[in-house]
LUMDREN-296450 format. One record per atom (N, C-alpha, C): residue number from 1; residue in three letters; atom name; x, y, z. Coordinates in Angstrom, 1 decimal, decimal comma. Atoms other than C-alpha are relative to their C-alpha. Layout:
% residues N
NUM  ALA  CA  X  Y  Z
...
//
This chain:
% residues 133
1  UNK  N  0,8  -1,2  0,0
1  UNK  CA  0,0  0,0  0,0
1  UNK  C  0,9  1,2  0,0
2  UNK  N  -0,2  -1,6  0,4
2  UNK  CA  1,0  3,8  -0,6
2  UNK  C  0,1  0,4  1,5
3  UNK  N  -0,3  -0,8  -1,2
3  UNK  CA  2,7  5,5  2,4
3  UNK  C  -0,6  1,4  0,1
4  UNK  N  0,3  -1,8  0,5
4  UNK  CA  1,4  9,2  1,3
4  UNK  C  -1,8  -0,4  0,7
5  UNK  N  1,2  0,2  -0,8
5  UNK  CA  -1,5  10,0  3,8
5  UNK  C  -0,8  1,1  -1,3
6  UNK  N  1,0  -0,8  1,0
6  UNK  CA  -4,9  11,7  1,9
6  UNK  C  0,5  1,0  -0,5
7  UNK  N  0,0  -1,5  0,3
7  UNK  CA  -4,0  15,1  2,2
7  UNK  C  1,6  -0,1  -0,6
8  UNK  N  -1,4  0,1  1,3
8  UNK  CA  0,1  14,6  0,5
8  UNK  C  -0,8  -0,8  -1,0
9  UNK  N  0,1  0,7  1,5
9  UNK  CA  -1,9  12,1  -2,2
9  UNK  C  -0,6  1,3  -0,3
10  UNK  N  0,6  -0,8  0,7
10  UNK  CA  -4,4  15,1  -2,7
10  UNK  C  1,1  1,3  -0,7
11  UNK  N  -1,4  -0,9  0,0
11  UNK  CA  -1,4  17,7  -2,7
11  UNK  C  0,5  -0,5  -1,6
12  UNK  N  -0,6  0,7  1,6
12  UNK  CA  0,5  15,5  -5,2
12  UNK  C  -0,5  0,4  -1,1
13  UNK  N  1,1  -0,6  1,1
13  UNK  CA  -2,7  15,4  -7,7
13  UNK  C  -0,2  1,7  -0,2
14  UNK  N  0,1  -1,0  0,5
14  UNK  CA  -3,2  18,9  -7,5
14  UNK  C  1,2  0,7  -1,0
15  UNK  N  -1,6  -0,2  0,4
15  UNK  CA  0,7  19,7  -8,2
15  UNK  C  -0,2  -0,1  -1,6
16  UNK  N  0,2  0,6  1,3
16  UNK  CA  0,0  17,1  -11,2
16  UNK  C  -0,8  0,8  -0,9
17  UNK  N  0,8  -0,7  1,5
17  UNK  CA  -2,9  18,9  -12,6
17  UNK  C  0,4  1,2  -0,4
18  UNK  N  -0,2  -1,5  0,2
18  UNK  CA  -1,7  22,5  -12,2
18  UNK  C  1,2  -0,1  -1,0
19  UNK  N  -1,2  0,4  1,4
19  UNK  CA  1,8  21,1  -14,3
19  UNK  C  -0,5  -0,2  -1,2
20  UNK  N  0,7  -0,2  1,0
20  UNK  CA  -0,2  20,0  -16,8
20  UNK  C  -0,9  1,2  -0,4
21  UNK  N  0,5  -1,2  0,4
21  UNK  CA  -2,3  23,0  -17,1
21  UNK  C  0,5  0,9  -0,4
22  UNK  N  -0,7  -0,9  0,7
22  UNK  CA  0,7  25,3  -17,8
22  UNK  C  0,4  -0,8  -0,7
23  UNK  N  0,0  0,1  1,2
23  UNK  CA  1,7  23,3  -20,3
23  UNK  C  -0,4  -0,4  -1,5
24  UNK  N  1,1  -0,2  0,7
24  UNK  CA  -1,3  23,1  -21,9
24  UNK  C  0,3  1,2  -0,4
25  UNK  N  0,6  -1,3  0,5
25  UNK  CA  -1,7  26,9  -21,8
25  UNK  C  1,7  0,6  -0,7
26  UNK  N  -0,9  -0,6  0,3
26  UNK  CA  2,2  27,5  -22,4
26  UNK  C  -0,3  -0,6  -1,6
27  UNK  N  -0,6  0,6  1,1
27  UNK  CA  2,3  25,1  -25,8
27  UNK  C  -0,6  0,8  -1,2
28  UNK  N  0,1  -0,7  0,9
28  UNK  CA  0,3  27,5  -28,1
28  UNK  C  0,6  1,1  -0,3
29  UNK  N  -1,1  -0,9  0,3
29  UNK  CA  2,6  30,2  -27,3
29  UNK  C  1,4  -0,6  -0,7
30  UNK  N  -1,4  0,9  1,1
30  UNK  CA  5,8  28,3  -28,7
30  UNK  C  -0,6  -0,5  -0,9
31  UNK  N  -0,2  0,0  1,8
31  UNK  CA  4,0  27,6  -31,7
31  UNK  C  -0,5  1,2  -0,8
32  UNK  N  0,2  -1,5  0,3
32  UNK  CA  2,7  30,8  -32,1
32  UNK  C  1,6  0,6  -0,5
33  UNK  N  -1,1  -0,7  -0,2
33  UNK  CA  6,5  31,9  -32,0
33  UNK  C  0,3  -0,6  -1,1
34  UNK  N  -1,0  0,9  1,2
34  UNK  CA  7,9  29,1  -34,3
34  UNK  C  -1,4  -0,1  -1,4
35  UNK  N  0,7  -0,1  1,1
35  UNK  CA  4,8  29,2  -36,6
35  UNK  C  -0,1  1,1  -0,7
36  UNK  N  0,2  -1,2  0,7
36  UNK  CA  3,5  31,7  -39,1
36  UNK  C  -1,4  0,9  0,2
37  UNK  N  1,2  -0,6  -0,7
37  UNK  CA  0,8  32,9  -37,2
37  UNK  C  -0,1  1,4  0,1
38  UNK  N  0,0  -1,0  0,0
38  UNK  CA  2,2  36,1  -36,3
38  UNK  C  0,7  1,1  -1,3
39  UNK  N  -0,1  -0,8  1,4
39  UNK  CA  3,2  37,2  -40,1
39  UNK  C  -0,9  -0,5  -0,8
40  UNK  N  0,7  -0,2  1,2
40  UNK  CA  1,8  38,6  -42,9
40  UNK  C  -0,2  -1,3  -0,8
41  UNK  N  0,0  1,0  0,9
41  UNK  CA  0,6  36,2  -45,5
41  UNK  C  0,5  0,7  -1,3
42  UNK  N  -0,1  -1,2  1,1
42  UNK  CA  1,8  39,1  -48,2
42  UNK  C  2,1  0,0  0,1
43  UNK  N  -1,3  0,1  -0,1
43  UNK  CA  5,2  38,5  -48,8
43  UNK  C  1,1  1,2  -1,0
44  UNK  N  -1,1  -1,2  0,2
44  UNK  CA  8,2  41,6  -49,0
44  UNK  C  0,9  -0,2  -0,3
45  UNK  N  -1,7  0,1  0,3
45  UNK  CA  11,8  41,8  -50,0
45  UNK  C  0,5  1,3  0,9
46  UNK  N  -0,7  -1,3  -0,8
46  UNK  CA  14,2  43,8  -47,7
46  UNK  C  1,4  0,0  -1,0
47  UNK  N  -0,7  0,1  0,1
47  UNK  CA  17,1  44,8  -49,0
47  UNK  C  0,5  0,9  0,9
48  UNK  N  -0,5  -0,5  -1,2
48  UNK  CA  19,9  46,0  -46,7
48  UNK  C  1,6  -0,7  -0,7
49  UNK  N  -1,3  -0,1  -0,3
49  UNK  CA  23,6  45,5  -45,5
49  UNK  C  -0,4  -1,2  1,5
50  UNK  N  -0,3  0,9  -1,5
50  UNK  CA  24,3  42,3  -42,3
50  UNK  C  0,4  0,7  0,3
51  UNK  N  -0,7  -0,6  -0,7
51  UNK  CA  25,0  44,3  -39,3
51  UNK  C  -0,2  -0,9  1,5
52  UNK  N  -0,1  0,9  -1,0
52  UNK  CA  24,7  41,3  -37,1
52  UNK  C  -0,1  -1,6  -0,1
53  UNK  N  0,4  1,5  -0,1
53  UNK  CA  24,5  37,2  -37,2
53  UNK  C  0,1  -1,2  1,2
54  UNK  N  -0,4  1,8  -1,3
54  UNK  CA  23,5  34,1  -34,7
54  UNK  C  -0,3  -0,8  -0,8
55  UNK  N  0,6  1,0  0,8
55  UNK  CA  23,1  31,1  -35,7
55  UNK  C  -0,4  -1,2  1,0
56  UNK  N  0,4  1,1  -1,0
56  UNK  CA  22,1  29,7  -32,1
56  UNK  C  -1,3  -0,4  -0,3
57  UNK  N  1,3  0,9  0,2
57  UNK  CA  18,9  27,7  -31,8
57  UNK  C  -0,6  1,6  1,3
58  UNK  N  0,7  0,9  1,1
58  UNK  CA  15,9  28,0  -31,8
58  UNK  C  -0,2  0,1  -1,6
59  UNK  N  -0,2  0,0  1,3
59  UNK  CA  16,3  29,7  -34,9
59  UNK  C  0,8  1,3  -0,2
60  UNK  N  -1,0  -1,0  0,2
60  UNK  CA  19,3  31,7  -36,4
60  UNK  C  -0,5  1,1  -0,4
61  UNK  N  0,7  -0,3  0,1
61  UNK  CA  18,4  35,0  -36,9
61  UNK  C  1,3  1,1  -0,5
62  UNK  N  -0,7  -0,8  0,6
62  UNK  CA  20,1  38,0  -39,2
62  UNK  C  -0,6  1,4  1,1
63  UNK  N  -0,3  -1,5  -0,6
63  UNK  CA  20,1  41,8  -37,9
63  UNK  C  0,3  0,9  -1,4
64  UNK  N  -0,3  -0,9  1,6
64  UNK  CA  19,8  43,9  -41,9
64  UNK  C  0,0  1,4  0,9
65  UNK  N  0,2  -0,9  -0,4
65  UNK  CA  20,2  47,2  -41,3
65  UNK  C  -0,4  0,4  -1,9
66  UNK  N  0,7  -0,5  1,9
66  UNK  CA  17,9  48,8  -44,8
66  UNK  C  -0,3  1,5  0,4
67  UNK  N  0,4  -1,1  0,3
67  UNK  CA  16,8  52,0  -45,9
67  UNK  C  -0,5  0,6  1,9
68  UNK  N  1,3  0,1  -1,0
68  UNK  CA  14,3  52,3  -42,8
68  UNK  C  0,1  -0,5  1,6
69  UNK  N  -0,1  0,6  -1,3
69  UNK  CA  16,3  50,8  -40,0
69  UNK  C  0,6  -1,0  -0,2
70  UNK  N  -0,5  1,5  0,1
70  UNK  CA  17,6  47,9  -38,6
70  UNK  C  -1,3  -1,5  0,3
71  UNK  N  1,4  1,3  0,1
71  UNK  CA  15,2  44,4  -39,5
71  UNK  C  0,6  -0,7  0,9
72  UNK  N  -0,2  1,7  -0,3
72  UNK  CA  15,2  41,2  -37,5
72  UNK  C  -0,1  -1,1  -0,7
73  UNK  N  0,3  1,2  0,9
73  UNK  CA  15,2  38,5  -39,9
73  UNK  C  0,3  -1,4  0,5
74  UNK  N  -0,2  1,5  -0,5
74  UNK  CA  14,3  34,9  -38,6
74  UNK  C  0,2  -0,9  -1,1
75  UNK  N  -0,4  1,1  1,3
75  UNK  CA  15,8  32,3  -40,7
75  UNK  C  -0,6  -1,4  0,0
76  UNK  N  0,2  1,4  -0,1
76  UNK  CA  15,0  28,5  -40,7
76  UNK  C  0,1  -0,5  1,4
77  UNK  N  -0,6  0,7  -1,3
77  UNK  CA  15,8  26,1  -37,4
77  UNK  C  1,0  -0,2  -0,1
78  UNK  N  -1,3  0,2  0,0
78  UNK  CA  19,4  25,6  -37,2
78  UNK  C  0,4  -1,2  -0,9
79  UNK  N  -0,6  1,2  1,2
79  UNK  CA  19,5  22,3  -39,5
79  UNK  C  -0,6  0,5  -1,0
80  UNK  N  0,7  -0,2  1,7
80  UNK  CA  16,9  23,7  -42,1
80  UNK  C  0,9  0,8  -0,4
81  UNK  N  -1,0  -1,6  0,8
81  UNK  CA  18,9  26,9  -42,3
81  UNK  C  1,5  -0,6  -0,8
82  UNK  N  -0,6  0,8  1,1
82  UNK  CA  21,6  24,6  -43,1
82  UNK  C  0,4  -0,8  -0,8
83  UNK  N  0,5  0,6  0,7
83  UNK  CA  20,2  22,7  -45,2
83  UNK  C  -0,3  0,8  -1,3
84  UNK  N  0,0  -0,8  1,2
84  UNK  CA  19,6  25,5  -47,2
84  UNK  C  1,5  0,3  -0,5
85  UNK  N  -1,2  -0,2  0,3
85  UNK  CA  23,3  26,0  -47,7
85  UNK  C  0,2  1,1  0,7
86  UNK  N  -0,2  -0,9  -0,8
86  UNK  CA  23,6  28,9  -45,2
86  UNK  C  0,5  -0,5  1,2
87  UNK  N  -1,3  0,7  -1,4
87  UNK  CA  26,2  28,6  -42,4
87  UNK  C  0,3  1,0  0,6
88  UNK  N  -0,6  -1,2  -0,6
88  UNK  CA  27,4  30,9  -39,9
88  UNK  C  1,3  0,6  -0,6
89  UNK  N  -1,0  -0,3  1,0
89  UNK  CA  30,3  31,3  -42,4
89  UNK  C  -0,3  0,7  -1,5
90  UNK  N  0,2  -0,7  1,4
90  UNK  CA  28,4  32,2  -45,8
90  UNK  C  0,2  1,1  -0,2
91  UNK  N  0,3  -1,8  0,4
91  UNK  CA  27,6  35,8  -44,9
91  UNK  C  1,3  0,4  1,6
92  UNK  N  -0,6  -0,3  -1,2
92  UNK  CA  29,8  38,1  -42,9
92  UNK  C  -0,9  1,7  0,0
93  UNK  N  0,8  -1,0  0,0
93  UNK  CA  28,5  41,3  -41,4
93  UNK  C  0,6  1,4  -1,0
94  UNK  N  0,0  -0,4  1,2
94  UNK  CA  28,6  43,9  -44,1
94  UNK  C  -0,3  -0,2  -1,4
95  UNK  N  0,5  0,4  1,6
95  UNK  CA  27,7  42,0  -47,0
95  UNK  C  -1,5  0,4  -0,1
96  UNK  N  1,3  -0,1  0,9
96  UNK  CA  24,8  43,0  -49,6
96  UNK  C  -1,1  -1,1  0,2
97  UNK  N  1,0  1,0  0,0
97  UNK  CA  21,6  41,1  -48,8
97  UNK  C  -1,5  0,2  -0,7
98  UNK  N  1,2  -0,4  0,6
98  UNK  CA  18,4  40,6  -50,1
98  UNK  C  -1,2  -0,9  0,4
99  UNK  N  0,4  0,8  -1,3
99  UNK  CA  15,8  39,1  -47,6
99  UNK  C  -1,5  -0,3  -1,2
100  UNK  N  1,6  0,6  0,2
100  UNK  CA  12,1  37,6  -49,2
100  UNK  C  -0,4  -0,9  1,0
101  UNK  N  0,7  -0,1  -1,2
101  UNK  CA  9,9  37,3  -46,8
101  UNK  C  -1,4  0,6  0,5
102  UNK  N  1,2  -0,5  -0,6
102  UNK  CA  6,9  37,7  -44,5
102  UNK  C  0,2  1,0  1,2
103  UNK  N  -0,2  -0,8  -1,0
103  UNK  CA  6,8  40,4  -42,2
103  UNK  C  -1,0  0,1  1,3
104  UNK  N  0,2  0,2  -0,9
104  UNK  CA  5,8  40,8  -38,9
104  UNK  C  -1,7  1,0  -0,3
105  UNK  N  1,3  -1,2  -0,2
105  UNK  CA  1,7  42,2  -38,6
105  UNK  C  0,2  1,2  0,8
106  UNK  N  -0,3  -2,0  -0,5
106  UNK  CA  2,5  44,6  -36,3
106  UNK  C  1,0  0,6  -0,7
107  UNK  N  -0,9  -1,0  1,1
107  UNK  CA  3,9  47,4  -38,7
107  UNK  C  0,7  0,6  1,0
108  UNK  N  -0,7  -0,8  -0,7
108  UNK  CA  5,2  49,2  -36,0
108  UNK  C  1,8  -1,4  0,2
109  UNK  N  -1,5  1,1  0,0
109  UNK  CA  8,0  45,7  -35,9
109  UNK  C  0,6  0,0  -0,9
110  UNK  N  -0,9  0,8  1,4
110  UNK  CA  10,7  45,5  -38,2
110  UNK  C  1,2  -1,2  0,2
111  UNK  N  -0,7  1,4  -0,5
111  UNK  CA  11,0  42,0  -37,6
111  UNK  C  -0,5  -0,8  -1,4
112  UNK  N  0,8  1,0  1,0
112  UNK  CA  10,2  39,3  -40,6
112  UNK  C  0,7  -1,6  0,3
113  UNK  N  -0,3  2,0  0,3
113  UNK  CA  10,5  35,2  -41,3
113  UNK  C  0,6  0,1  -1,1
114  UNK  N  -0,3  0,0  1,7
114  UNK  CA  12,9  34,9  -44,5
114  UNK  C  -1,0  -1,5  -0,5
115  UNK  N  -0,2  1,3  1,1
115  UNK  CA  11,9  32,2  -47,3
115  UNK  C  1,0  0,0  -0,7
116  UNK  N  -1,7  0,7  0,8
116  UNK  CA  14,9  32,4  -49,4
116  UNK  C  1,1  1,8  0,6
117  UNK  N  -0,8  -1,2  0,0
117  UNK  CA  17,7  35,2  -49,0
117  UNK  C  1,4  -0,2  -0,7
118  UNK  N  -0,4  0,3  0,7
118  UNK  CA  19,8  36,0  -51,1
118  UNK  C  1,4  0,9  -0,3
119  UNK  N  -1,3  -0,9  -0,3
119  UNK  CA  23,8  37,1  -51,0
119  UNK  C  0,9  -0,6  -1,3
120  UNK  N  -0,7  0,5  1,1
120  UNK  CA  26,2  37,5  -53,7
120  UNK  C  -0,4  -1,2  -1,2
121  UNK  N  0,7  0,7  1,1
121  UNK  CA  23,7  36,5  -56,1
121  UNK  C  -0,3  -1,5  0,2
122  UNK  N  0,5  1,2  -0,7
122  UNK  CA  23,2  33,2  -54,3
122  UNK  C  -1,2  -0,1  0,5
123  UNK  N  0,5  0,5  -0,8
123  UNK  CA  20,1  31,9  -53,2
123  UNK  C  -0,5  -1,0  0,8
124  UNK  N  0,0  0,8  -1,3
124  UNK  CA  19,7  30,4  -50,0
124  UNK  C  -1,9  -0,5  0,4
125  UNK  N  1,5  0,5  0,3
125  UNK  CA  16,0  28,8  -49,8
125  UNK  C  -0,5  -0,4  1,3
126  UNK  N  0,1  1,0  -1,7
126  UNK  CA  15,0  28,1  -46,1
126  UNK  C  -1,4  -0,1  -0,1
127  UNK  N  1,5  0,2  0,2
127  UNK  CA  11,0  27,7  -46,7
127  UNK  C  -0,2  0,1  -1,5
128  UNK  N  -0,3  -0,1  1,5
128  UNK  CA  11,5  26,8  -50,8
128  UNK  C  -2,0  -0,1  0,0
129  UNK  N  1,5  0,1  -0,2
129  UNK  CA  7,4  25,6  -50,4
129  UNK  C  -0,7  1,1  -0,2
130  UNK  N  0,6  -0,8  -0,6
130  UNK  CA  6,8  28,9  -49,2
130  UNK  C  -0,5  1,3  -0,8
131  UNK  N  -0,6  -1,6  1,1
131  UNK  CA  8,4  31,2  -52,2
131  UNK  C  -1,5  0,1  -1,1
132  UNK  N  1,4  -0,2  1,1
132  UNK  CA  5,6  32,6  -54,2
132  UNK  C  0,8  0,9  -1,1
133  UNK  N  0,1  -0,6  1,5
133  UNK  CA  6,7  34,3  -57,9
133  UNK  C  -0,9  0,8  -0,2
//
């Protein structure tokens, strides 16, 4: 038989449900984040100049600085991104870029999700599915 008197089993269970309940309520925000939920479906080109690169998880993410400011540009997940042939080595900060892309709905952000981007006339395809013509 179970050492744990009523009141620590009921304890426990609570513990148990309330764990699962934030990660119920947390899991739509992380895909909110990694989905395309929070961009346009209207897809833009930035062009600009790298004035920054990671390429940590959960997804590498450029720094353009364009006309207009400096962008955030989220790239792929760390294997898609290089999968596309982009490496923390392709681009260095300075180089000419040319970002296609979804942008962030709030206008006030200049954050976007690339699908392809494109350096020294190369491009790099991280959502190929996604590219509309």
């Amino acid at each position: 038989m179970n050492d744990l008197s009523m009141p620590e089993l009921s304890r426990r269970r609570v513990g148990i449900a309330c764990a699962a309940a934030v990660c119920l309520a947390v899991a739509p925000l992380a895909q909110a984040h990694h989905g395309w939920s929070w961009a346009d479906s209207e897809q833009m080109t930035l062009d600009g100049h790298i004035e920054r690169i990671s390429m940590a998880p959960p997804h590498p993410t450029l720094h353009v600085k364009a006309a207009d400011g400096v962008w955030q540009v989220d790239l792929g997940n760390p294997s898609q991104t290089e999968r596309s042939g982009f490496t923390g080595a392709t681009g260095k900060v300075g180089d000419a870029i040319v970002v296609l892309g979804n942008r962030d709905k709030d206008r006030q952000q200049r954050h976007m999700k690339a699908v392809r981007i494109t350096l020294a006339g190369k491009n790099y395809d991280m959502y190929p599915e996604r590219i509309k013509d």
